[in-house]
PyMOL Python script that loads the backbone (N, CA, C, O; Angstrom):
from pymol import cmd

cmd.read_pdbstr("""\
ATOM      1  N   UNK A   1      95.087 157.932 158.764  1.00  0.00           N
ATOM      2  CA  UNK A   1      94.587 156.580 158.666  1.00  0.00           C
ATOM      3  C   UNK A   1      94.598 155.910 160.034  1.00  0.00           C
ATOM      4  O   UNK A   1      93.568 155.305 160.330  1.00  0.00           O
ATOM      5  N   UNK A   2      95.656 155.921 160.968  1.00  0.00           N
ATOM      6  CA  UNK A   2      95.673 155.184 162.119  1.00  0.00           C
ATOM      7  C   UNK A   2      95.917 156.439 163.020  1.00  0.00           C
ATOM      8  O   UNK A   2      96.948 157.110 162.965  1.00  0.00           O
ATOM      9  N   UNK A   3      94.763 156.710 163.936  1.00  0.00           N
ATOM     10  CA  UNK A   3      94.315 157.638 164.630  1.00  0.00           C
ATOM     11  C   UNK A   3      95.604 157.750 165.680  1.00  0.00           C
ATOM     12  O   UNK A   3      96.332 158.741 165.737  1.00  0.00           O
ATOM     13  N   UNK A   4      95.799 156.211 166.739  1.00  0.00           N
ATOM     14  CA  UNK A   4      96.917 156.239 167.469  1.00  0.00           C
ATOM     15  C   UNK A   4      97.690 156.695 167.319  1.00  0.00           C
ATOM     16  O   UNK A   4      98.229 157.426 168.150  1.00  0.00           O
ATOM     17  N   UNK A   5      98.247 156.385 165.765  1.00  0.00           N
ATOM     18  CA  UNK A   5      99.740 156.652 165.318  1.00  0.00           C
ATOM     19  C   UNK A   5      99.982 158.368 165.204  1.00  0.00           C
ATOM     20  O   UNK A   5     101.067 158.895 165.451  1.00  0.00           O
ATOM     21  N   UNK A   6      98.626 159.193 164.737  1.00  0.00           N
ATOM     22  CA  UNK A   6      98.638 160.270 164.353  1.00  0.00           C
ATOM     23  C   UNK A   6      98.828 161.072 165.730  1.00  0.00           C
ATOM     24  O   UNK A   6      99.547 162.071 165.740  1.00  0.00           O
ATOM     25  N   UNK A   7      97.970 160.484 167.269  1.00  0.00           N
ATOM     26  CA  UNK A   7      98.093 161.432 168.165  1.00  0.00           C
ATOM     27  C   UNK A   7      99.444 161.350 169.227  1.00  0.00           C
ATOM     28  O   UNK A   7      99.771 162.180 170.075  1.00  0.00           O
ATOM     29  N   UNK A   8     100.075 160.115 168.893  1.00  0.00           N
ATOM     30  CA  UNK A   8     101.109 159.905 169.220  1.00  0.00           C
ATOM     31  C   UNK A   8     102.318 160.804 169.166  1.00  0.00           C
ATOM     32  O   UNK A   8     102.937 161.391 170.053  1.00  0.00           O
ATOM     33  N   UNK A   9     102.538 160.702 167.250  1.00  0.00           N
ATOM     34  CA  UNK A   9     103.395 161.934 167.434  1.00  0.00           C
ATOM     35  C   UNK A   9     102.935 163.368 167.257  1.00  0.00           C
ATOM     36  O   UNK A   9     103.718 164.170 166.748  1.00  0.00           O
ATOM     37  N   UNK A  10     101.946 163.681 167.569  1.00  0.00           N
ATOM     38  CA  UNK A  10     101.469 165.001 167.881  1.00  0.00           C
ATOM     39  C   UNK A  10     101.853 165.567 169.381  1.00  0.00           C
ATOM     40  O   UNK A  10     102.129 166.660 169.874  1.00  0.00           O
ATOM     41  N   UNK A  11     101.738 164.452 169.746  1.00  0.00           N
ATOM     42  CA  UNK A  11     101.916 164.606 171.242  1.00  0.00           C
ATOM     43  C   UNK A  11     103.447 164.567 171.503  1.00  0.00           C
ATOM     44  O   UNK A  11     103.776 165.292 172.442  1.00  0.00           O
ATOM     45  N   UNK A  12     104.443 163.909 170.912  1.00  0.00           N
ATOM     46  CA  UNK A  12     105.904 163.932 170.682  1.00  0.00           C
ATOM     47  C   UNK A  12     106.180 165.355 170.331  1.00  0.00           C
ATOM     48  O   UNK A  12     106.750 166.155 171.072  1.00  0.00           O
ATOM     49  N   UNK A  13     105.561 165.686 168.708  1.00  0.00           N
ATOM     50  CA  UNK A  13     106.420 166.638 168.728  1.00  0.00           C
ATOM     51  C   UNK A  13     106.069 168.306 169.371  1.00  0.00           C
ATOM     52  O   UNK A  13     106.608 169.401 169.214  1.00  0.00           O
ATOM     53  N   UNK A  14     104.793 167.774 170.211  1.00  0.00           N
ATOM     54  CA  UNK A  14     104.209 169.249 171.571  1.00  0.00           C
ATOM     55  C   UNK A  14     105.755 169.021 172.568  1.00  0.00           C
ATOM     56  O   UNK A  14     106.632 169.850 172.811  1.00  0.00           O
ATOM     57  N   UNK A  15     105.645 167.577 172.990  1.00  0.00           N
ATOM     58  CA  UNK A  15     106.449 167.321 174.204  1.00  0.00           C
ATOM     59  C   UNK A  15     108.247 168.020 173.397  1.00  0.00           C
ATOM     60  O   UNK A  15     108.864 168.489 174.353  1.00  0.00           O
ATOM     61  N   UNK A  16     108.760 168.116 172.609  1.00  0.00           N
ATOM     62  CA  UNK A  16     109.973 167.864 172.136  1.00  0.00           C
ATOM     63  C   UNK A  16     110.065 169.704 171.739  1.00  0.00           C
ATOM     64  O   UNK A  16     111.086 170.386 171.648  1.00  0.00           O
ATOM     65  N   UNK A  17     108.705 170.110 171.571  1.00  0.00           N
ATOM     66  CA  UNK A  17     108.590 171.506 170.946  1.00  0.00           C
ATOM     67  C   UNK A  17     108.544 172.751 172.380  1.00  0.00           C
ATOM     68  O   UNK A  17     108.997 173.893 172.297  1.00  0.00           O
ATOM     69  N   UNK A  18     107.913 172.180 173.558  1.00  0.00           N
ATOM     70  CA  UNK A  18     107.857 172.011 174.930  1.00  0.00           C
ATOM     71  C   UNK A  18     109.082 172.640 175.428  1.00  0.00           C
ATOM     72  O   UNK A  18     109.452 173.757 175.790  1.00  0.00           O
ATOM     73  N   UNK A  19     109.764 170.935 175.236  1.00  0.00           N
ATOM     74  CA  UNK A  19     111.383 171.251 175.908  1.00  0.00           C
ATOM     75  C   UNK A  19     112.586 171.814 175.291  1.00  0.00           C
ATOM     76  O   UNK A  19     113.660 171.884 175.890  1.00  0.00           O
ATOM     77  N   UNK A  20     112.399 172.216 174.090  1.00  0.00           N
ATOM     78  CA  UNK A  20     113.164 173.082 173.289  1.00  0.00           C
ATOM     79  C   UNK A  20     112.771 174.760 173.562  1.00  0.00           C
ATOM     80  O   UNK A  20     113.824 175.349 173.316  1.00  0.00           O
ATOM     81  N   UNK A  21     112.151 175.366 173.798  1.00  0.00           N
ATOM     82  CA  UNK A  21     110.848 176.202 174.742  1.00  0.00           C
ATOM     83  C   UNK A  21     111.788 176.494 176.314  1.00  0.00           C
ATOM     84  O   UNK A  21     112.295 177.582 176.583  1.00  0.00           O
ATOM     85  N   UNK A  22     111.833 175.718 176.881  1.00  0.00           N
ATOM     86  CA  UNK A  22     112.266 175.587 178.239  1.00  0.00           C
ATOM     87  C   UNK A  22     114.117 175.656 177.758  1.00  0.00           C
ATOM     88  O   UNK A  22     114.707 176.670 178.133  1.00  0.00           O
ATOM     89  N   UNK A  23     114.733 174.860 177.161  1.00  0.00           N
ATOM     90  CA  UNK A  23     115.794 174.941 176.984  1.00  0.00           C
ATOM     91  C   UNK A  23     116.383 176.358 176.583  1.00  0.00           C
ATOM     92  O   UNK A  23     117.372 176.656 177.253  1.00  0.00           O
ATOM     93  N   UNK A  24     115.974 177.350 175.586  1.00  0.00           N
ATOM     94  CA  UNK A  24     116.061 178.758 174.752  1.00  0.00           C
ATOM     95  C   UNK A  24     115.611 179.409 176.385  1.00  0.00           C
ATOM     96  O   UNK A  24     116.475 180.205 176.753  1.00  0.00           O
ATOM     97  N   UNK A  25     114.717 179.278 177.190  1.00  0.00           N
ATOM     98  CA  UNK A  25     114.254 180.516 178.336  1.00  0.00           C
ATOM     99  C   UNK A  25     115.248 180.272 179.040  1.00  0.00           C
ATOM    100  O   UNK A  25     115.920 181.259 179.342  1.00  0.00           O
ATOM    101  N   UNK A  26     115.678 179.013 179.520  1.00  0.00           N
ATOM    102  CA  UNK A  26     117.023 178.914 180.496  1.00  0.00           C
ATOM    103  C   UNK A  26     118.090 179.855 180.081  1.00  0.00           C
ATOM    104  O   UNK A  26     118.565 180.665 180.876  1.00  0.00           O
ATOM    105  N   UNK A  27     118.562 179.739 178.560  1.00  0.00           N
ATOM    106  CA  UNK A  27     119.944 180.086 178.334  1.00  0.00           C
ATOM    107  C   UNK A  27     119.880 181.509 178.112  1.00  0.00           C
ATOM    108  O   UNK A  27     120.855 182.241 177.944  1.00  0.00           O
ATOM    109  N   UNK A  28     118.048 182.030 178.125  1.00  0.00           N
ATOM    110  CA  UNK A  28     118.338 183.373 177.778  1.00  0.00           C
ATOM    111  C   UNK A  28     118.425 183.965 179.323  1.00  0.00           C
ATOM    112  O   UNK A  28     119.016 185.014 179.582  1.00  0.00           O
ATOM    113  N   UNK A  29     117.662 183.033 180.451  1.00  0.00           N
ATOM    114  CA  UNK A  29     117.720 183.588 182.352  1.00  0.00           C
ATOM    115  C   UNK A  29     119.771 183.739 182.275  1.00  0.00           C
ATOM    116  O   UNK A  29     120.366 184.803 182.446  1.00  0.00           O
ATOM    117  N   UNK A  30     120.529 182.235 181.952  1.00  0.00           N
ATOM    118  CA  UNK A  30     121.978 181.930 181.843  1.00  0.00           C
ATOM    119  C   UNK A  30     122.529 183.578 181.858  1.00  0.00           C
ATOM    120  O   UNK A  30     122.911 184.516 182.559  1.00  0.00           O
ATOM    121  N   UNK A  31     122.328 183.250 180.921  1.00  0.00           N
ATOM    122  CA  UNK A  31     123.115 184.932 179.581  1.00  0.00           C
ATOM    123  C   UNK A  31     122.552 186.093 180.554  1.00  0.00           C
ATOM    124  O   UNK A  31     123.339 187.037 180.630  1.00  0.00           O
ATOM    125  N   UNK A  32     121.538 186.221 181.210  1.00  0.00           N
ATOM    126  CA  UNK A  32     121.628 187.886 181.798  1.00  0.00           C
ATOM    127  C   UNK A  32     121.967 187.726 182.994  1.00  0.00           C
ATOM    128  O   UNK A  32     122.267 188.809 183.496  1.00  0.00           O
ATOM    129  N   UNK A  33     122.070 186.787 183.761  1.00  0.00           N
ATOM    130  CA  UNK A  33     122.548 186.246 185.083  1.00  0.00           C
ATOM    131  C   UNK A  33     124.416 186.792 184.675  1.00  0.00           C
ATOM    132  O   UNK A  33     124.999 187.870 184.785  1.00  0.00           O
ATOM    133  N   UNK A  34     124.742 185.747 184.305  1.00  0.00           N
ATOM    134  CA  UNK A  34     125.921 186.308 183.988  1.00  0.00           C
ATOM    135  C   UNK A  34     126.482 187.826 183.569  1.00  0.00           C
ATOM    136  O   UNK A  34     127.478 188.274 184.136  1.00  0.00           O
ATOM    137  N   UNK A  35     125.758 188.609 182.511  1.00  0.00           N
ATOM    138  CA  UNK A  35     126.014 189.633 182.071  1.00  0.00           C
ATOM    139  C   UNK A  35     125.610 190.528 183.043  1.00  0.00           C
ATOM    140  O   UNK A  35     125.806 191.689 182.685  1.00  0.00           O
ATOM    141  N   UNK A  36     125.011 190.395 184.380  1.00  0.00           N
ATOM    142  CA  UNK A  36     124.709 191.378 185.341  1.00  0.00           C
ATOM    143  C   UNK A  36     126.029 191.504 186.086  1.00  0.00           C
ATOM    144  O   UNK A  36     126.532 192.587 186.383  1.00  0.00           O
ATOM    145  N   UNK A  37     126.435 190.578 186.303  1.00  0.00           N
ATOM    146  CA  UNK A  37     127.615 190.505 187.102  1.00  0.00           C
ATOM    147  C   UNK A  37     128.812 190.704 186.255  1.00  0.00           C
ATOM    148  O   UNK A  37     129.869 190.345 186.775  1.00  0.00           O
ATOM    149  N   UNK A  38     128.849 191.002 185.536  1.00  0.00           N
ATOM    150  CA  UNK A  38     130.362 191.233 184.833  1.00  0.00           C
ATOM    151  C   UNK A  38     130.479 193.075 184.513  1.00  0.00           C
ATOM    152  O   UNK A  38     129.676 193.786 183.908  1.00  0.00           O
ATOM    153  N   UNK A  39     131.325 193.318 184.941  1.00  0.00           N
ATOM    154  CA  UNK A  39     131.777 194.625 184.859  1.00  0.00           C
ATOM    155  C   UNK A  39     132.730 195.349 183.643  1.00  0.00           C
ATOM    156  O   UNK A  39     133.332 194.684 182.800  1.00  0.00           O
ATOM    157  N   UNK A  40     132.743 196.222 183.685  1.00  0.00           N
ATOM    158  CA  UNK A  40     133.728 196.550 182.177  1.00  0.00           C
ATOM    159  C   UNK A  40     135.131 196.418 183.138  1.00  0.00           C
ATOM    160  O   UNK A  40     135.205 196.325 184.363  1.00  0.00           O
ATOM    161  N   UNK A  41     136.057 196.444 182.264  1.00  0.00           N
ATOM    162  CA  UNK A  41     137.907 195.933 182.292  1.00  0.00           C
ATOM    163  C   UNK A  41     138.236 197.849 182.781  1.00  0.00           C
ATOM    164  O   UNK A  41     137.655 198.800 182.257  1.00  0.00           O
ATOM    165  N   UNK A  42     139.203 197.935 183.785  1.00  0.00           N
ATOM    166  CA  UNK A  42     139.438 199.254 183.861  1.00  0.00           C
ATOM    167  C   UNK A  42     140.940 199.282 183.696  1.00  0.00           C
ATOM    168  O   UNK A  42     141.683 199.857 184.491  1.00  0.00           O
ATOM    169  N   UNK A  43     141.447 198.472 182.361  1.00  0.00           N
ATOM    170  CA  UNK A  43     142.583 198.567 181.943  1.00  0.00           C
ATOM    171  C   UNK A  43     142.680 199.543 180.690  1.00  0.00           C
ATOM    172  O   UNK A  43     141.619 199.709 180.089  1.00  0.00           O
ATOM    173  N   UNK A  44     143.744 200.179 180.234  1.00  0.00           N
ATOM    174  CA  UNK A  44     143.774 201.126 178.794  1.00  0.00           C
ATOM    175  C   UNK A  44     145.156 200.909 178.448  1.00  0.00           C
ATOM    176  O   UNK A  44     146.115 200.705 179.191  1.00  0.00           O
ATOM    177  N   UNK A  45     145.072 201.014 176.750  1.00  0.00           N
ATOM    178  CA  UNK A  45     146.446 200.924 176.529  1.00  0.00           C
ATOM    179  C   UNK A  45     147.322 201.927 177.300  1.00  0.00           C
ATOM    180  O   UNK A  45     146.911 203.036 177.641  1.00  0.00           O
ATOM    181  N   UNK A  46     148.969 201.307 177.633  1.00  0.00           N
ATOM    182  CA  UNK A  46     149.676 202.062 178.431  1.00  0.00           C
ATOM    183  C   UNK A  46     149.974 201.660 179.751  1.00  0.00           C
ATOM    184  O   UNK A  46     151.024 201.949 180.325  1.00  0.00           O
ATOM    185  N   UNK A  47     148.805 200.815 180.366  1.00  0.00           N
ATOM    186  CA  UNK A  47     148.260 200.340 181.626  1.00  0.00           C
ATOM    187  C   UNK A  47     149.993 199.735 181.792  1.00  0.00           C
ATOM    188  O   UNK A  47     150.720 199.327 180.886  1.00  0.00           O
ATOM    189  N   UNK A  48     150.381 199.888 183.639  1.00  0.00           N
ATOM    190  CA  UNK A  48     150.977 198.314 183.559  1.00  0.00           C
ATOM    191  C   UNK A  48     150.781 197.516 184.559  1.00  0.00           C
ATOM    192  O   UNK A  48     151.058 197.926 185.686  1.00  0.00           O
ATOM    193  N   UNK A  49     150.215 196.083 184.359  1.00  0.00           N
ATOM    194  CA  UNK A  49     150.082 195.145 184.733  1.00  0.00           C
ATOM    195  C   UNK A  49     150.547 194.008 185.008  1.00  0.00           C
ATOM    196  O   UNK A  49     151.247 193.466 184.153  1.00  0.00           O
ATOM    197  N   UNK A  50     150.311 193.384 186.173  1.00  0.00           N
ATOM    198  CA  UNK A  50     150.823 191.965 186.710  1.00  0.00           C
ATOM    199  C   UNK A  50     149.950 190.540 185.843  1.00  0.00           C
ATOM    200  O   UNK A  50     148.743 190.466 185.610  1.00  0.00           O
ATOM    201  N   UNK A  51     150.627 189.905 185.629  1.00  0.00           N
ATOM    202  CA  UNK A  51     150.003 188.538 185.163  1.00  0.00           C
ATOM    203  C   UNK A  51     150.166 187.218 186.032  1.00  0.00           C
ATOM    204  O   UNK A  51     151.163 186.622 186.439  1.00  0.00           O
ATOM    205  N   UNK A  52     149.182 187.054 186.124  1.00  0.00           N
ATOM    206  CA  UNK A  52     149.105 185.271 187.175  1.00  0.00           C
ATOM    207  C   UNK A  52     149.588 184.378 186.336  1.00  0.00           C
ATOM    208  O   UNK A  52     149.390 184.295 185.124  1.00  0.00           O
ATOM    209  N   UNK A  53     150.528 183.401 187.347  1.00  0.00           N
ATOM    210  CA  UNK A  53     151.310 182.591 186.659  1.00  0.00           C
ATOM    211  C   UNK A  53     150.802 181.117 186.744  1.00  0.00           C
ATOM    212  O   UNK A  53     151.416 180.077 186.503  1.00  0.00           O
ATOM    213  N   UNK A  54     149.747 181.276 187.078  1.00  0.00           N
ATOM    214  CA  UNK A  54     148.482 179.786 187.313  1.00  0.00           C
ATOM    215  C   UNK A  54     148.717 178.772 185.919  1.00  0.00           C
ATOM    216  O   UNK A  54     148.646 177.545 185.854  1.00  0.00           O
ATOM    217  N   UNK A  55     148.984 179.651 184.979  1.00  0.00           N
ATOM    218  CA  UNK A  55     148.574 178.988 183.905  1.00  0.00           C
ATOM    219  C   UNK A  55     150.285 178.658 182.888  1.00  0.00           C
ATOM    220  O   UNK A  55     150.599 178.054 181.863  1.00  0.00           O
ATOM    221  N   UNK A  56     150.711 179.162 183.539  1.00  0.00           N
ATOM    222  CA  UNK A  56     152.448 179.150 182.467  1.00  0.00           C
ATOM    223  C   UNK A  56     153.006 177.957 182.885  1.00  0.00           C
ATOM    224  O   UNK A  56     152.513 177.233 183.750  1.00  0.00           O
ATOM    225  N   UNK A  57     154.178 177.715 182.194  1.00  0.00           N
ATOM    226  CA  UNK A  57     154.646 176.466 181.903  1.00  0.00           C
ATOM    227  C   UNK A  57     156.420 177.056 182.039  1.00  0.00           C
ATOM    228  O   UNK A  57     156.957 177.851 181.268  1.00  0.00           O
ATOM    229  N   UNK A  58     156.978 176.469 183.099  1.00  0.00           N
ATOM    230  CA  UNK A  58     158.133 176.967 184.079  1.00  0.00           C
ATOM    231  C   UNK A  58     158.791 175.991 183.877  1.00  0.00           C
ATOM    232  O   UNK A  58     158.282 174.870 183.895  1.00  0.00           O
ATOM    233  N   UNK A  59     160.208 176.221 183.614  1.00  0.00           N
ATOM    234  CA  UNK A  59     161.468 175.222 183.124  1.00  0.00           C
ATOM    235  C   UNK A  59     161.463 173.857 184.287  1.00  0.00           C
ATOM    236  O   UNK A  59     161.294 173.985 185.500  1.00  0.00           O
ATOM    237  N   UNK A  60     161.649 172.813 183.695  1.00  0.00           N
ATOM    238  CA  UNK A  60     162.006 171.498 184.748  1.00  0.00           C
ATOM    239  C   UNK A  60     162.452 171.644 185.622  1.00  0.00           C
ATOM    240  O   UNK A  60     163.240 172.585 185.526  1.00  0.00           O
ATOM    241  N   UNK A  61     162.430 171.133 186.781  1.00  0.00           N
ATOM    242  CA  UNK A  61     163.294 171.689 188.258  1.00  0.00           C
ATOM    243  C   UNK A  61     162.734 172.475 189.003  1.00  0.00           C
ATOM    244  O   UNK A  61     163.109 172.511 190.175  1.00  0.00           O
ATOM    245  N   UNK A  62     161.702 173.316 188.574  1.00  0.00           N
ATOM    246  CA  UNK A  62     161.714 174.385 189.261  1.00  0.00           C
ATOM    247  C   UNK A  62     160.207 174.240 190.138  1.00  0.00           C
ATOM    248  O   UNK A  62     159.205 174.137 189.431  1.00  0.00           O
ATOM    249  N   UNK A  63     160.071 174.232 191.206  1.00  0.00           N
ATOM    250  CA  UNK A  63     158.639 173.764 192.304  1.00  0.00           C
ATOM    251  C   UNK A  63     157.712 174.848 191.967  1.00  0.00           C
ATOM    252  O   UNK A  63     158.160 175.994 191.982  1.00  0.00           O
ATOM    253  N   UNK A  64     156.434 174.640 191.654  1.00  0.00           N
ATOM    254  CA  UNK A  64     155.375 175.195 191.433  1.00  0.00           C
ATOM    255  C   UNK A  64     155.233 176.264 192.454  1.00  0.00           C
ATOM    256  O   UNK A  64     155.010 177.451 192.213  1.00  0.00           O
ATOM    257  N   UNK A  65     155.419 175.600 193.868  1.00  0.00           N
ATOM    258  CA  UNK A  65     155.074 176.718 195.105  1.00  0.00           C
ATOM    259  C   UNK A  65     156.204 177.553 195.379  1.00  0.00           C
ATOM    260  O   UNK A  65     156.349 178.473 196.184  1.00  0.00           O
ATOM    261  N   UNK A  66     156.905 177.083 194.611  1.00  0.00           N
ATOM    262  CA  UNK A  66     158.221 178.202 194.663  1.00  0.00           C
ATOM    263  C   UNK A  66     157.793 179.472 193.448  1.00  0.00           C
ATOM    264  O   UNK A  66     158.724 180.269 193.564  1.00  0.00           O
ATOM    265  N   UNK A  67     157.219 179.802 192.794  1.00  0.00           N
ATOM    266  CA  UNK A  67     157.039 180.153 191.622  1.00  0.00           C
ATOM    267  C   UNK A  67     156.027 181.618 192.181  1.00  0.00           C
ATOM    268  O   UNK A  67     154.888 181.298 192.519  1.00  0.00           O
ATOM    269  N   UNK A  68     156.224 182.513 192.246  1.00  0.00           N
ATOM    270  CA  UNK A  68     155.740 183.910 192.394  1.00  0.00           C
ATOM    271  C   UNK A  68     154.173 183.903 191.988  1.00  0.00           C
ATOM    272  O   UNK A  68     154.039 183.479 190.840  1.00  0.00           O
ATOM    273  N   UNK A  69     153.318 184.147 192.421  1.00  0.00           N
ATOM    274  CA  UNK A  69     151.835 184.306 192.151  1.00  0.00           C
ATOM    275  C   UNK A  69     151.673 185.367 191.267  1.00  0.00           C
ATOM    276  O   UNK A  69     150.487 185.520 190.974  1.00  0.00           O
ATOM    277  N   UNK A  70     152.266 185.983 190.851  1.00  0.00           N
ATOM    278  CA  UNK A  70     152.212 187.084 189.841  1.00  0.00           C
ATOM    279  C   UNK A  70     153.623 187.678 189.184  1.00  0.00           C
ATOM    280  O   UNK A  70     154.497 187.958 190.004  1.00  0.00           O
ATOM    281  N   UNK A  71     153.822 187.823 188.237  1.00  0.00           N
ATOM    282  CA  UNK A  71     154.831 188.024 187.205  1.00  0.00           C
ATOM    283  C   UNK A  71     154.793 189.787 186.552  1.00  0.00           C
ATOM    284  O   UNK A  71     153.839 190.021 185.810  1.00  0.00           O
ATOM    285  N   UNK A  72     155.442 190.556 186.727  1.00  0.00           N
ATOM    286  CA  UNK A  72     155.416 191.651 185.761  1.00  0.00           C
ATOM    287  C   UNK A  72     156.050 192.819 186.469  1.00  0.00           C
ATOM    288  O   UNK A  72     156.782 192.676 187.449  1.00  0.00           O
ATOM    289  N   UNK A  73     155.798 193.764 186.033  1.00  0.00           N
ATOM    290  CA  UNK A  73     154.654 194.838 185.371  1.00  0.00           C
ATOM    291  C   UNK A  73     155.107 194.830 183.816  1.00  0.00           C
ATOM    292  O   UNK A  73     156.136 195.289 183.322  1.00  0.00           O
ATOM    293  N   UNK A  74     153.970 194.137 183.171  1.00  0.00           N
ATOM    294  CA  UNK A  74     154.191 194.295 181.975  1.00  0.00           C
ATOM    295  C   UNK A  74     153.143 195.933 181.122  1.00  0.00           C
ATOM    296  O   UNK A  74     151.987 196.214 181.440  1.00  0.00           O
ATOM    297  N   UNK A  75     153.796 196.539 180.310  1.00  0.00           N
ATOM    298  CA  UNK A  75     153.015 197.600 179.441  1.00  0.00           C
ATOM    299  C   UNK A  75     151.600 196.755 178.712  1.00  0.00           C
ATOM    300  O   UNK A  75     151.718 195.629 178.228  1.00  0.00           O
ATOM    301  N   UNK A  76     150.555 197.359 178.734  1.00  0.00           N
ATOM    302  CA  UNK A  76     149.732 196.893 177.769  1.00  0.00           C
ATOM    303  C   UNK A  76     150.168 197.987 175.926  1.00  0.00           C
ATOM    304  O   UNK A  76     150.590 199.090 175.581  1.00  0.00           O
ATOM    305  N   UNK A  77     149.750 196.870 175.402  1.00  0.00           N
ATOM    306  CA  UNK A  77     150.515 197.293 173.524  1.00  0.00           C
ATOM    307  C   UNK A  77     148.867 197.891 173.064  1.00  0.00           C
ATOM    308  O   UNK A  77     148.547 198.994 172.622  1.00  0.00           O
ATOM    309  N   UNK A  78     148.043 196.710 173.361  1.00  0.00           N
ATOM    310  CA  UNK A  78     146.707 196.807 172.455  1.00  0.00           C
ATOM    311  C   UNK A  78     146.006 196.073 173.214  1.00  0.00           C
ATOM    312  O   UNK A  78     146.353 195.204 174.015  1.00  0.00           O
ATOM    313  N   UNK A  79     144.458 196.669 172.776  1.00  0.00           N
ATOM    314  CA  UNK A  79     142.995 196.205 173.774  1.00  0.00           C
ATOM    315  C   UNK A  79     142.317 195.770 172.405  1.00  0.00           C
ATOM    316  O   UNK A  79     142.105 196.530 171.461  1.00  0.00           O
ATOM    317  N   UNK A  80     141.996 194.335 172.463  1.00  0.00           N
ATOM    318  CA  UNK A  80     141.225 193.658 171.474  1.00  0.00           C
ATOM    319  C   UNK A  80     139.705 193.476 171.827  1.00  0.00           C
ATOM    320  O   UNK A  80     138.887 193.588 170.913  1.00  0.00           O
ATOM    321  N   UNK A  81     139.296 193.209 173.069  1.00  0.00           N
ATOM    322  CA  UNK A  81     138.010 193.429 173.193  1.00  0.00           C
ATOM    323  C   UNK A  81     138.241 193.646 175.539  1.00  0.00           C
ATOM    324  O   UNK A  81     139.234 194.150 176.062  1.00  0.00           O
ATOM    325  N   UNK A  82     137.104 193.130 176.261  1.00  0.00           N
ATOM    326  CA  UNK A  82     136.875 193.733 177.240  1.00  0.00           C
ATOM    327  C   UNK A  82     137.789 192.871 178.109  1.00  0.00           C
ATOM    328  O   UNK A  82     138.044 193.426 179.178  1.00  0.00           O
ATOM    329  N   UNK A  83     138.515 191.328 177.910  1.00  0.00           N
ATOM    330  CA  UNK A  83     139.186 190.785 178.349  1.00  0.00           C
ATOM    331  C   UNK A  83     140.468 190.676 177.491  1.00  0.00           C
ATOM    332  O   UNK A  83     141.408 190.113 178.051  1.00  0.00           O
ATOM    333  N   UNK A  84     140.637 191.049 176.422  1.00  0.00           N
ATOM    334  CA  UNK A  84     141.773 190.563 175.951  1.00  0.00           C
ATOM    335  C   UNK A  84     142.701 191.267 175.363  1.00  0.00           C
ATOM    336  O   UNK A  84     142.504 191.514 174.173  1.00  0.00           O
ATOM    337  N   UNK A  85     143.735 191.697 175.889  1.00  0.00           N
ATOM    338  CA  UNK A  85     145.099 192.125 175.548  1.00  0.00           C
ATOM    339  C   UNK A  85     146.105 191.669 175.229  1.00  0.00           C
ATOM    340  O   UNK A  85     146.505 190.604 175.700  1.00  0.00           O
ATOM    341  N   UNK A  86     146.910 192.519 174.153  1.00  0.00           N
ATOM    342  CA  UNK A  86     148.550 192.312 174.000  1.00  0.00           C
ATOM    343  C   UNK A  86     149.377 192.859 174.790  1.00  0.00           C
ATOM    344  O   UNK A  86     149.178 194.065 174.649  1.00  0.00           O
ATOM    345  N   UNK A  87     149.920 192.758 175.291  1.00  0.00           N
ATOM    346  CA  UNK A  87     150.898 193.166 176.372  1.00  0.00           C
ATOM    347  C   UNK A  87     152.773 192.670 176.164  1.00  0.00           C
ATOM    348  O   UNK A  87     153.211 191.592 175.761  1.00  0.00           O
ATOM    349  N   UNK A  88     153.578 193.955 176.626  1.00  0.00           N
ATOM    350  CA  UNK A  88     154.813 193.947 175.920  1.00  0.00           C
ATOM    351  C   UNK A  88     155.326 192.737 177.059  1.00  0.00           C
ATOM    352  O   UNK A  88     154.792 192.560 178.155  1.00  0.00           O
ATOM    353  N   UNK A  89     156.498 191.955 176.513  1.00  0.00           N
ATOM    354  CA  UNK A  89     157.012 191.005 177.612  1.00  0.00           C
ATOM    355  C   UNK A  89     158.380 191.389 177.009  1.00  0.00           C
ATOM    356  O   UNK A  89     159.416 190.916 177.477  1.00  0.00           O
TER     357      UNK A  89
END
""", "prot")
cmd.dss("prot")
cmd.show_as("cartoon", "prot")
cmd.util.cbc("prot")
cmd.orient("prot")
């Protein structure tokens, strides 16, 4: 009935259909960008390994820069996928 109104959102939902289009090609360029550069884990159960202490939580008192950059050799127990292990402590 009202011609304006009709090419209006035709033209919305090209523009909206457009950038949804552009958004899906980015994340699929994202995703192989990344997955080129990532390598497989050359850890196996048995492995033993050091753990960074970047992320732990160290009794009161005690100075961060005092605190060893790496902690272990701990045994690996089990391999759950390409980053993530159980490991004996």
């Amino acid at each position: 009935e009202y011609l304006g109104v009709q090419t209006f959102t035709l033209k919305m939902k090209n523009t909206i259909m457009d950038a949804h289009d552009s958004i899906l090609a980015h994340q699929v360029k994202e995703t192989r960008s990344a997955n080129h550069k990532r390598i497989a884990s050359p850890f196996q159960v048995g492995d033993l390994v050091y753990i960074l202490t970047r992320n732990m939580i160290f009794p009161k008192g005690l100075a961060r820069k005092l605190v060893p950059k790496f902690v272990g050799p701990y045994r690996i127990l089990k391999k759950y996928n390409e980053s993530l292990y159980k490991i004996e402590i």
